[in-house]
MIGU-565856 format. One record per residue (C-alpha): x, y, z. Coordinates in steps of 0.5 Angstrom, whole numbers, plus 500, padded with zeros to 3 digits. Layout:
BEGIN
XYZ...
REM end
This chain:
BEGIN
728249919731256922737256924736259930730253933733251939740250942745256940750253934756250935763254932763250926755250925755257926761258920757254916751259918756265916758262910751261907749268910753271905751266899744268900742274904748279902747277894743283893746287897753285894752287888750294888758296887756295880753301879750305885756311885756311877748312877749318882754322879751321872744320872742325874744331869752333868754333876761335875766329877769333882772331889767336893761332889766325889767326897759328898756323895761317899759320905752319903753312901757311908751314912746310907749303909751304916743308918739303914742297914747296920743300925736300922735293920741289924741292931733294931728290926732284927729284935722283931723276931717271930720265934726267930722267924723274920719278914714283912709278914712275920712281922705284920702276923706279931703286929695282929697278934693282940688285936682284932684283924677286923679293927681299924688298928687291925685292918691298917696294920694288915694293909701296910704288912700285905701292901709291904709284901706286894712291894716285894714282888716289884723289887724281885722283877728289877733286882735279877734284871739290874744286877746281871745287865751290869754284870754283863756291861763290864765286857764293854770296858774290854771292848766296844765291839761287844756292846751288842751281846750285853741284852742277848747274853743277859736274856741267856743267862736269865732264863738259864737261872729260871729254867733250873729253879725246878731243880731246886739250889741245894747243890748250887747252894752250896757254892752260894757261899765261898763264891760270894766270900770270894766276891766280897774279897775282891771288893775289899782287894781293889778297894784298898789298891785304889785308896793307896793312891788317895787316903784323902778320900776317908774324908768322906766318913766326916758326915759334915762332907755329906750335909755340904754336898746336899747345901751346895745342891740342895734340890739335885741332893734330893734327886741323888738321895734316891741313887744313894738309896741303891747302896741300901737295896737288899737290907731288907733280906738280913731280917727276911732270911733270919730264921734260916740262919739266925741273927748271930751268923748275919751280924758276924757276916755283915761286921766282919766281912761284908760292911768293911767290903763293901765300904772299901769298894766304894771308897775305892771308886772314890778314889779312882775318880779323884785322880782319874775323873774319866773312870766314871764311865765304869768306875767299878770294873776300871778298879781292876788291872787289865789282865783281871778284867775278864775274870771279874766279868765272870765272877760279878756274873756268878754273884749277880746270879747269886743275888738274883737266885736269893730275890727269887727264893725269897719270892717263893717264900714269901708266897708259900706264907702269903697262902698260909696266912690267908693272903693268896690262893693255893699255889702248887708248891714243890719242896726241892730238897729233903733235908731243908724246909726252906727249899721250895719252888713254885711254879707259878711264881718262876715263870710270872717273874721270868717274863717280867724280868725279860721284857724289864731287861728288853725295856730298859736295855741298861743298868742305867735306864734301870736304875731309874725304876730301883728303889722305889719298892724297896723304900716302900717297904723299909717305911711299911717295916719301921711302921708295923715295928712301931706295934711290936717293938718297946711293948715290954719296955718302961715308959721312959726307955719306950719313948726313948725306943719310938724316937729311934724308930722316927729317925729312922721312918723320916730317913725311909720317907727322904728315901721314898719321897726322893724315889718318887720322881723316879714315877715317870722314868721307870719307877711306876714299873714295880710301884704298878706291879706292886699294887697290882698284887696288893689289889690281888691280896687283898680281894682274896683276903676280903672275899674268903672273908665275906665267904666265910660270913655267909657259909656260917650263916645259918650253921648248926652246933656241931655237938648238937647235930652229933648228939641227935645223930647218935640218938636216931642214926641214918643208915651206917656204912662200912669205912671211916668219913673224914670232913675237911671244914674251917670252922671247929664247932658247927656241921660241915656243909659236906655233911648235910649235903650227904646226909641229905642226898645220900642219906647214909653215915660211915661207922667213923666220923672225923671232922678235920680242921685245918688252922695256921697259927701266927708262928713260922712252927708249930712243935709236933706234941702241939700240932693236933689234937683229937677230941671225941664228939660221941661214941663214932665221932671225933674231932682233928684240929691241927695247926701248922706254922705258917712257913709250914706245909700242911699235909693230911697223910701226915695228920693222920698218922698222928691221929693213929697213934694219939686215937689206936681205935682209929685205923685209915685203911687207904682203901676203907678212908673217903673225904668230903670237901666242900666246893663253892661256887661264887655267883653274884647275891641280890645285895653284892657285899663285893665290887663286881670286877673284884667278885670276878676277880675272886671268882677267877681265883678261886677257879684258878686255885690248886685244888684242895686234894693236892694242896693238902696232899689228899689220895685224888681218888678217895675224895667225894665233893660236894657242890654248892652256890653262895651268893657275895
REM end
């Protein structure tokens, strides 16, 4: 359900959108305050806490924040909407649009959207483990003695977060917003009170503080670069969630509420460490008096929890549109929530990064060590982003304005490259951890992408017309039998494979065929007047095409009620209603088109995928399959 489908909002709906855009999208980047600036002054050798270097390091952050995020992301990629629909994947099916997938511009195009994607999933392993670690490292500043339960009460509150996603998040949902608001408040709050005491430190808005810092330690500077990029993490999240809550709410939220405070914030520990170089042992949580140092706990606490629920949401979606673009297997999908499209969970996915997440936080043990594996897929993925913009952005454009729109985008994929390029030396220190799961899913994406190719090559080889084969059944019919046969194939305009092999062994036809198709469109939604269509192939025959989105769920009951209304004559009496599906079995040709491992690979996934029946919500006990072997 975007937010952004049909009319514009009203006032009270857009502040609710407002509101539910801070609670969601800014999560990740919310929390970055916690340990962005120490992690640049610390991680990096003995830099001296000093205000030159204090001054050089916020200008680096302020330019960050206002390049990367406001510039890049909100006033350029958000252009990129597919029907208000935004992502990596919804960017990369806008690329694809006018070309051949099996192109080389088309295969390039689709490498970078599916590798862009896998990084995603390496940056939802570290953001959940990293952002409540450091959360829970604020009770070191009460006291000492407490050091030992920040792992345990991390690990708790992890596999608390985890264990209630079956539950769906649409009555904590609801809560996501005014605590975060609350949250960026405060920023803003201890923010200000810091800066009172050191106005200096808005020197640091003077870009010219930043180029001295990078001058003076031109090979430490790079280093840094890639602390400085923590104070980007979660940009990405403005343009994957901007069809739940559309561009216009995401931009009043990010210019009025969370740039100013965040800006504040770091400005703040800026300025807490001109005058009290100590704090940079924690120069977040010492912003706050005494007494609030317990409460803020609980709340970066609430809003780590918020950021990591919003990473963990998005990882659920982007499989739901990885498996309807064709990109992964089918996965069981359960919608939490009647009302809202969006509120799925997938199993599968919840406890594969749970585990991941556990051993990260076992692992690393701090935010610290952590830091040292963050950013890498996340640069990875802003580069794979600027370079499919290229393909969508400017087409309607003159020449002259076109060139003008590319030039922006190189400045911004040469900031993205100093950001990566920086990350790489993080390699041997932890940032092999999500670059490695990165391309571990990338490898899985594409030998399922390859392989569904290749199977779909060999099962159309040899294939009859379909309007032929129902011309000469309708001439010399076999025996008919009572009831309605219903045919789920891919391929509109050639026999189903189910259907020879019935008519073969069985030797009989149902009084009513229809053969269903089932494609997805590089859209999130398809209106419901387009969604299928019903051509008849004869006087017993006819055909169902239906399309669906692909942030959309298909389902066959669905379908068919459809159907009956377009076609009366077709009534899907549950108990007079069978459907035949095809089963492949994967076995190795004499001449392999595939890699053996990746053949076994594709096999294993094909065994291990939700089965049709429940995919597409088909009655179990209705379904005849029919087996057969192909050779890859």
């Amino acid at each position: 359900m975007g937010a952004n489908h049909g009319q514009a909002p009203s006032a009270s709906r857009l502040a609710g959108l407002t509101v539910g855009a801070i609670g969601v999208v800014y999560g990740d980047i919310g929390t970055s305050p916690l340990y962005t600036l120490k992690t640049c002054l610390t991680a990096h050798g003995n830099l001296p806490i000093n205000a030159e270097n204090i001054l050089g390091i916020l200008s680096l952050i302020f330019w960050a924040i206002m390049i990367v995020v406001s510039a890049k992301y909100v006033v350029v990629i958000m252009r990129a909407d597919n029907r208000g629909e935004g992502g990596i994947l919804a960017l990369m099916a806008l690329a694809l649009r006018d070309l051949d997938p099996r192109s080389r511009k088309g295969l390039l195009l689709m490498g970078l959207g599916i590798f862009g994607a896998s990084l995603f999933y390496g940056d939802g392993i570290i953001t959940p483990a990293i952002s409540v670690l450091s959360a829970f490292e604020g009770i070191s500043v009460i006291s000492h003695k407490l050091d030992p339960y920040i792992v345990p009460l991390t690990i708790i509150v992890l596999v608390a977060l985890f264990a209630i996603q079956r539950h769906g998040t649409s009555k904590v949902g609801k809560l996501f917003g005014p605590i975060m608001v609350f949250w960026f408040i405060t920023l803003a709050v201890m923010g200000v009170r810091s800066i009172l005491h050191a106005p200096e430190v808005f020197a640091a808005i003077n870009p010219l503080n930043g180029a001295r810092f990078i001058a003076d330690y031109p090979l430490r500077g790079f280093v840094i670069m890639g602390a400085v990029v923590l104070s980007v993490t979660g940009g990405e999240a403005l343009y994957a969630d901007m069809g739940h809550f559309g561009q216009k709410s995401i931009k009043i939220a990010w210019f009025g509420l969370v740039l100013p405070s965040l800006i504040l914030c770091y400005f703040g520990q800026g300025a807490l460490l001109l005058h009290n170089p100590a704090a940079i042992k924690n120069p977040f949580f010492l912003l706050a008096p005494q007494w609030a140092l317990a409460p803020l706990v609980i709340l970066a606490a609430a809003a780590t929890v918020i950021a990591s629920q919003a990473v963990i949401s998005g990882a659920f979606s982007m499989t739901n549109q990885a498996v309807q673009l064709g990109y992964c297997p089918r996965v069981d999908i359960d919608h939490t929530s009647d009302q809202e499209i969006g509120q799925i969970y997938v199993p599968q996915i919840n406890w594969f990064l749970m585990v991941a997440v556990i051993l990260l936080v076992l692992a690393f043990r701090t935010s610290d060590n952590l830091a040292s594996a963050y950013g890498l897929s996340v640069c990875g993925t802003m580069v794979m982003t600027t370079l499919l913009a290229f393909n969508v952005l400017g087409k309607t454009l003159d020449r002259g304005r076109k060139m003008l729109f590319r030039a922006v985008l190189i400045g911004f994929l040469v900031v993205d490259l100093i950001f990566l390029s920086s990350n790489m030396l993080k390699l041997p220190d932890g940032g092999w951890v999500p670059l490695v799961m990165g391309l571990f899913i990338f490898t899985l994406m594409t030998t399922w992408k390859r392989g569904r190719t290749l199977l779909g090559d060999r099962l159309r080889e040899g294939e009859l017309p379909l309007q032929g084969f129902v011309e000469s059944l309708e001439a010399a019919p076999p025996q008919r039998v009572e009831g309605t046969a219903i045919f789920m194939t891919t391929s509109a305009d050639s026999v189903p494979h189910a259907l020879l092999h019935n008519l073969k062994h069985n030797k009989v036809l149902h009084e009513k065929v229809v053969f269903l198709t089932i494609r997805t469109a590089d859209i999130p939604f398809v209106a419901k007047r387009e969604k299928v269509v019903v051509p008849k192939l004869g006087e017993s025959f006819y055909q169902v095409i239906a399309t669906y989105g692909f942030k959309e769920e298909p389902s066959v009951p669905a379908i068919l009620r459809q159907v009956s209304e377009l076609q009366p004559e077709l009534d899907f009496d549950p108990m007079q209603t069978s459907f035949f599906l095809s089963r492949e079995t994967i076995v190795e040709g004499k001449y392999p088109a595939m890699a053996w491992w990746r053949r076994k690979v594709f096999s294993l996934m094909t065994r291990n995928a939700t089965r049709a029946t429940s995919y597409f919500k088909i009655p179990p006990n209705r379904v005849v399959e029919m087996g057969m072997q192909v050779e890859l």
